[in-house]
C-alpha positions in Angstrom: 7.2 -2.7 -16.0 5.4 -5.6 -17.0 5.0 -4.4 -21.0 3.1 -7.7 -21.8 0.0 -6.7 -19.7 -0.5 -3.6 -21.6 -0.1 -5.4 -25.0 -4.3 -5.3 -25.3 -4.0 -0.7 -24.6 -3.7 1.8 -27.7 -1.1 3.7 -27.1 -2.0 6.5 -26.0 -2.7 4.7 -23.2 0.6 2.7 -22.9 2.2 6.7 -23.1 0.2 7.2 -19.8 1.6 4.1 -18.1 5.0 4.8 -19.6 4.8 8.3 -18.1 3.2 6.8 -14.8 5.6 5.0 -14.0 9.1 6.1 -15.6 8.7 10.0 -14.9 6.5 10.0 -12.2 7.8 7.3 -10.5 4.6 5.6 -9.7 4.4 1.6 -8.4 3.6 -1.3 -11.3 0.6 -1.7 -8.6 -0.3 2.2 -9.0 -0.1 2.0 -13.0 -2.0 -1.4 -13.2 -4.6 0.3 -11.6 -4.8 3.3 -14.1 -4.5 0.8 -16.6 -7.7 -1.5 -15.5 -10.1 1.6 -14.9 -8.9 3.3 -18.3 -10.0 -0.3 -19.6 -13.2 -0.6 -18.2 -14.2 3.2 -19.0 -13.7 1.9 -22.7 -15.1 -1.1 -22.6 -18.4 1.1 -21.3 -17.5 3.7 -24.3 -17.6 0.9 -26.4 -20.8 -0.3 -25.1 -22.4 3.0 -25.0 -21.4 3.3 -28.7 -23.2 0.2 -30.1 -19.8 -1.2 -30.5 -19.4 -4.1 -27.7 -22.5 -6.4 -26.2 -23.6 -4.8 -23.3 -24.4 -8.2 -21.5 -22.9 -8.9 -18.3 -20.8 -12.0 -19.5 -19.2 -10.3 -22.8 -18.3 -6.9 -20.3 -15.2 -8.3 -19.2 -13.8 -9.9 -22.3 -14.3 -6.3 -24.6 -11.5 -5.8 -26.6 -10.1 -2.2 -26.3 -7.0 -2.3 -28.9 -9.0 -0.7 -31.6 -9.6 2.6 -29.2 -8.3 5.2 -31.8 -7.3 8.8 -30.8 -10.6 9.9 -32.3 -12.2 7.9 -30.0 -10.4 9.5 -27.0 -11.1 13.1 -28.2 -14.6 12.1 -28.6 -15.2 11.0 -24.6 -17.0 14.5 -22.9 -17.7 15.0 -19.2 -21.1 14.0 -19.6 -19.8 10.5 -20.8 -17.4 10.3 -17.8 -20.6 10.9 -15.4 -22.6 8.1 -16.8 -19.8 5.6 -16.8 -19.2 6.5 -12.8 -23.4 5.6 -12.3 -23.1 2.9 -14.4 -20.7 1.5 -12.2 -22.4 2.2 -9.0 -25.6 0.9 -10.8 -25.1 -2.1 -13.0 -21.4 -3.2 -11.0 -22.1 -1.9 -7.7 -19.1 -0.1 -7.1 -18.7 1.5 -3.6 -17.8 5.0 -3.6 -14.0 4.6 -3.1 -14.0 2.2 -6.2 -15.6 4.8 -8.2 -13.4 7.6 -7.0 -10.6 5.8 -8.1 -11.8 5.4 -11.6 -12.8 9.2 -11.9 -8.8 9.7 -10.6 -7.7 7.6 -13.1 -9.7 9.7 -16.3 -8.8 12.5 -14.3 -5.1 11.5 -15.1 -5.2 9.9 -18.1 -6.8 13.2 -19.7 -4.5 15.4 -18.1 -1.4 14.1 -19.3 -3.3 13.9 -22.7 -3.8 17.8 -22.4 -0.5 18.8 -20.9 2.2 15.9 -22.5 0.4 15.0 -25.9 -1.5 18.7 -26.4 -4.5 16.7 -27.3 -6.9 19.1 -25.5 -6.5 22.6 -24.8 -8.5 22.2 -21.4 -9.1 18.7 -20.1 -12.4 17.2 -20.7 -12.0 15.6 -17.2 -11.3 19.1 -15.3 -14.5 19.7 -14.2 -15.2 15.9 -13.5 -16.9 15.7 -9.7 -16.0 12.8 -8.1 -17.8 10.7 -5.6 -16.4 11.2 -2.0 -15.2 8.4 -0.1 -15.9 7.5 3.4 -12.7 7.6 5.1 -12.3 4.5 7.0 -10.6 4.2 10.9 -7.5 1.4 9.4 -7.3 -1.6 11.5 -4.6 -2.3 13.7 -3.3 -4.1 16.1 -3.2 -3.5 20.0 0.2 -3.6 21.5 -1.1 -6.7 23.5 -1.5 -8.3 20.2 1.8 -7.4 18.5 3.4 -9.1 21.4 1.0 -12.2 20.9 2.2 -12.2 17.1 6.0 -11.8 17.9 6.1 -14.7 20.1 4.0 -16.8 18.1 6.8 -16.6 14.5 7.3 -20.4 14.0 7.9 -20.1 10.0 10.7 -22.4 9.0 12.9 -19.2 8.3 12.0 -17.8 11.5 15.1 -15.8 12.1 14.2 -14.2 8.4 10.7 -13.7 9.3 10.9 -12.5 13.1 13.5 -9.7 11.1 10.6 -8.8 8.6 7.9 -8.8 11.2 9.5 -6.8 13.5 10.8 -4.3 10.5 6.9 -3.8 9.6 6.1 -3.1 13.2 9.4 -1.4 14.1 10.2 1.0 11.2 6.6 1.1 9.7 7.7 0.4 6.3 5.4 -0.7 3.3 5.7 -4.1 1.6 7.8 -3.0 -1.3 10.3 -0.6 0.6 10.9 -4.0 2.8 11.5 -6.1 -0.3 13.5 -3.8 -2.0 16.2 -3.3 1.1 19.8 -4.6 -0.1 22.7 -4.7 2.5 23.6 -1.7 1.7 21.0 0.1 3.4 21.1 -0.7 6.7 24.7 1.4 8.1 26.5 1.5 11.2 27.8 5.3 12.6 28.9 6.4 15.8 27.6 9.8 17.7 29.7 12.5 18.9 29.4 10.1 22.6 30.5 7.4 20.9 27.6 5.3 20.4 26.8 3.2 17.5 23.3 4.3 15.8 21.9 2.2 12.9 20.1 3.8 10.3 18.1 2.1 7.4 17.4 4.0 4.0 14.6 2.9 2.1 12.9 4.0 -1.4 9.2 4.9 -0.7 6.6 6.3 -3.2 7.6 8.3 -6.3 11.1 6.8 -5.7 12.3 9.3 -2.7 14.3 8.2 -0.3 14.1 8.6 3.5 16.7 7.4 6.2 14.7 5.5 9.1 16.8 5.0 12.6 16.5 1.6 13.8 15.6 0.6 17.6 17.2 -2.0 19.6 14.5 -4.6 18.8 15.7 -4.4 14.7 19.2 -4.1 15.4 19.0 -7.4 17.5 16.3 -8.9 14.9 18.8 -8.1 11.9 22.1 -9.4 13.6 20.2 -12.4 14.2 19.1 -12.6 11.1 22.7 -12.2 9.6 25.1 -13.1 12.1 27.4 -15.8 11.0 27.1 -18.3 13.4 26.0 -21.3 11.8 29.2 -21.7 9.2 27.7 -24.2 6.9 25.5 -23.0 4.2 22.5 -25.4 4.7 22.4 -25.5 8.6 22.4 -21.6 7.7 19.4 -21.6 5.6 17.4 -24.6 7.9 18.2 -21.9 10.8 16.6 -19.1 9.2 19.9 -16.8 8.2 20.7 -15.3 5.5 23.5 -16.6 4.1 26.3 -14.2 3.1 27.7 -16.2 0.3 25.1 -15.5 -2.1 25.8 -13.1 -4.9 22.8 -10.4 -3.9 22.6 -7.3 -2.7 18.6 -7.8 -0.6 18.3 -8.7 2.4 15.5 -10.6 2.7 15.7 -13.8 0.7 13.8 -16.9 -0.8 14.3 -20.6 -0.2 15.9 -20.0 -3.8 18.8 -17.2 -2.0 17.1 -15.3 -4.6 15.4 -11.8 -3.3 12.2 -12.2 -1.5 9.1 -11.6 -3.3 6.4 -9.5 -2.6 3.8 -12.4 -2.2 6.0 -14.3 -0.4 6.5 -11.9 2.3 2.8 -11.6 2.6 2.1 -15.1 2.7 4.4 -15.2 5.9 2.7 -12.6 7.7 -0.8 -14.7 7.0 1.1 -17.0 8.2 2.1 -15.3 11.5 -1.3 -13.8 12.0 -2.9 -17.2 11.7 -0.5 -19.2 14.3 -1.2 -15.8 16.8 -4.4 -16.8 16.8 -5.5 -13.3 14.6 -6.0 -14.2 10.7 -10.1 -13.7 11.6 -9.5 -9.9 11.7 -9.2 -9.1 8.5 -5.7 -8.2 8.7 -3.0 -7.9 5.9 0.2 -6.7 5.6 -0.3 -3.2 5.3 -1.7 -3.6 8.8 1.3 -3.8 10.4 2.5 -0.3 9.1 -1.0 1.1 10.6 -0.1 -1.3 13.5 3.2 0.9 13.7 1.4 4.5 13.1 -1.3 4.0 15.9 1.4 3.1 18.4 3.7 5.4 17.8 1.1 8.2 17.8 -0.8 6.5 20.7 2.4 6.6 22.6 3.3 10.8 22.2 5.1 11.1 18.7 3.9 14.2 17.2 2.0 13.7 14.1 4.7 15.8 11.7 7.4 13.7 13.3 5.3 10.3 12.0 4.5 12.1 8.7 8.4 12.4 7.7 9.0 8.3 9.3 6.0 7.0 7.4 6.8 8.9 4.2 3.6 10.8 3.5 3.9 13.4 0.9 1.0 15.5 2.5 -0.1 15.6 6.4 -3.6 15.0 5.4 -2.4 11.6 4.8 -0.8 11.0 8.4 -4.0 12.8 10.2 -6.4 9.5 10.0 -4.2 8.3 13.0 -5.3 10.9 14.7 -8.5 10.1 14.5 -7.8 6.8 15.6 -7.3 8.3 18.6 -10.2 10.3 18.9 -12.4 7.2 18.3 -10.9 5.5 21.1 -11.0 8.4 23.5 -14.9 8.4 22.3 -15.4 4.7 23.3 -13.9 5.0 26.3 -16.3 7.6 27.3 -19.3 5.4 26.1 -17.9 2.7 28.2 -18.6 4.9 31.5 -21.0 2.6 33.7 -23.0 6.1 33.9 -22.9 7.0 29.9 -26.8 5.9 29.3 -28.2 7.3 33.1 -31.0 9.3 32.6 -33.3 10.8 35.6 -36.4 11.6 35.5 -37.5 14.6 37.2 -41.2 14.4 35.9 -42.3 12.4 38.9 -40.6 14.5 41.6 
């Protein structure tokens, strides 16, 4: 965890983060979050108070360090409410922005009540939060995941045709692909003899799940490490990975150093921009809804996609369903005889 981020938080709010992270296993993206909506709630407490300028230039620069536990003890529902309409009012906050920041009190004053006994009953319980919209993710049709394979011309592109088709292939987030070592990836045989590959990543809250890979990884992966260029830079100019280097990941930088979140991304804008498809609003988590719609598009039964994709509840797997639903409901509309209408007033 990044400690020097939080340097500006009182400490019961570093506890939180602490706690976040280290015993609940969330991401440093997850905890960042809480952190920066438990920032802005006291920036507005401090506003509220008559402590801070409530201008919109001095908003962002409100120093939060002096937040005391009194302070904390002292924030009531009622407070909570008018911080979410100030932020739909003065900051225009969409609904899912504001949910997020109720979920993040929400939190916050629930490990207060249950870790730090602070509360006997959370302030926050009874905190109604603004409902967001679900949105339909974007994805990609399989005509265009073929465009953006053939169309990988990164200088690394044996590394980078590996990643891409990982994304699309195993439907893996961002920082399970960064963080695979060699290790993970294994070779067994079947009671037929046949050699099946399987990949173990760490998702979410730091569980593990074991993904089985398909022909198109296996051949994208010994590509990517076969040893056929000998020489360590006619290795790296090609793309490989070059097994000298003392590391355990897969993936790595120019620097044979593991491959960085941003830099992974920056490919796949890359790759979406040489395919002719960086107007779309696409991103890398794309590709894993790329992977989800396909796979469901194509029979695999939601539970099955639930357990590959790593959802913790089934709720979270059903959106792809309705995916398919909003197809199936377009391609109805499309029926040259959707808007006939006769009129049997005349007749």
């Amino acid at each position: 965890m990044n400690q020097k981020y939080y340097d500006a938080a009182p400490q019961s709010i570093r506890d939180f983060i602490i706690y976040e992270q280290i015993v609940k296993g969330r991401s440093e993206l997850t905890v960042r979050n809480y952190y920066n909506d438990l920032r802005t709630f006291f920036r507005f407490y401090k506003m509220r108070n008559g402590r801070a300028s409530n201008t919109t230039e001095d908003f962002s620069s409100i120093d939060i360090s002096d937040i005391t536990d009194e302070d904390i003890r002292s924030v009531d529902l009622q407070t909570a409410q008018e911080f979410l309409v100030y932020m739909k009012t003065e900051k225009n906050n969409e609904q899912k922005a504001r949910y997020r920041k109720g979920v993040s009190l929400r939190q916050f004053y629930k490990f207060l009540t249950n870790n730090k006994n602070m509360f006997k009953v959370s302030p926050m319980a009874n905190l109604e939060l603004p409902t967001p919209k679900p949105a339909l993710p974007k994805y990609l049709t399989l005509e265009q995941t073929l465009e953006m394979l053939s169309h990988i011309d990164t200088p690394a592109q044996k590394r980078d045709y590996c990643i891409v088709v990982f994304f699309l292939n195993c439907g893996i987030r961002l920082s399970e692909l960064v963080g695979i070592d060699l290790k993970d990836i294994r070779s067994t045989r079947d009671n037929n003899g046949n050699e099946i590959y399987t990949l173990k990543v760490l998702g979410k809250g730091s569980k593990e799940r074991i993904i089985y890979l398909n022909n198109a990884c296996i051949n994208a992966y010994m590509d990517y490490v076969a040893p056929e260029e000998t020489d360590t830079d006619t290795r790296k100019a090609a793309g490989r990975r070059d097994m000298t280097v003392k590391t355990d990941a897969l993936f790595l930088s120019k620097r044979q150093t593991r491959i960085s979140n941003r830099r992974v991304q920056q490919i796949v804008e890359e790759c979406f921009k040489s395919s002719g498809l960086d107007n779309m609003g696409l991103s890398v988590h794309k590709l894993r809804h790329t992977f989800a719609t396909l796979m469901y598009q194509n029979g695999v039964d939601v539970r099955v996609l639930k357990d590959v994709l790593g959802h913790e509840n089934l709720n979270t797997t059903q959106i792809y369903t309705h995916v398919s639903n909003s197809q199936l409901e377009n391609a109805m509309k499309q029926n040259p005889l959707s808007n006939v209408k006769i009129d049997y007033s005349n007749k």
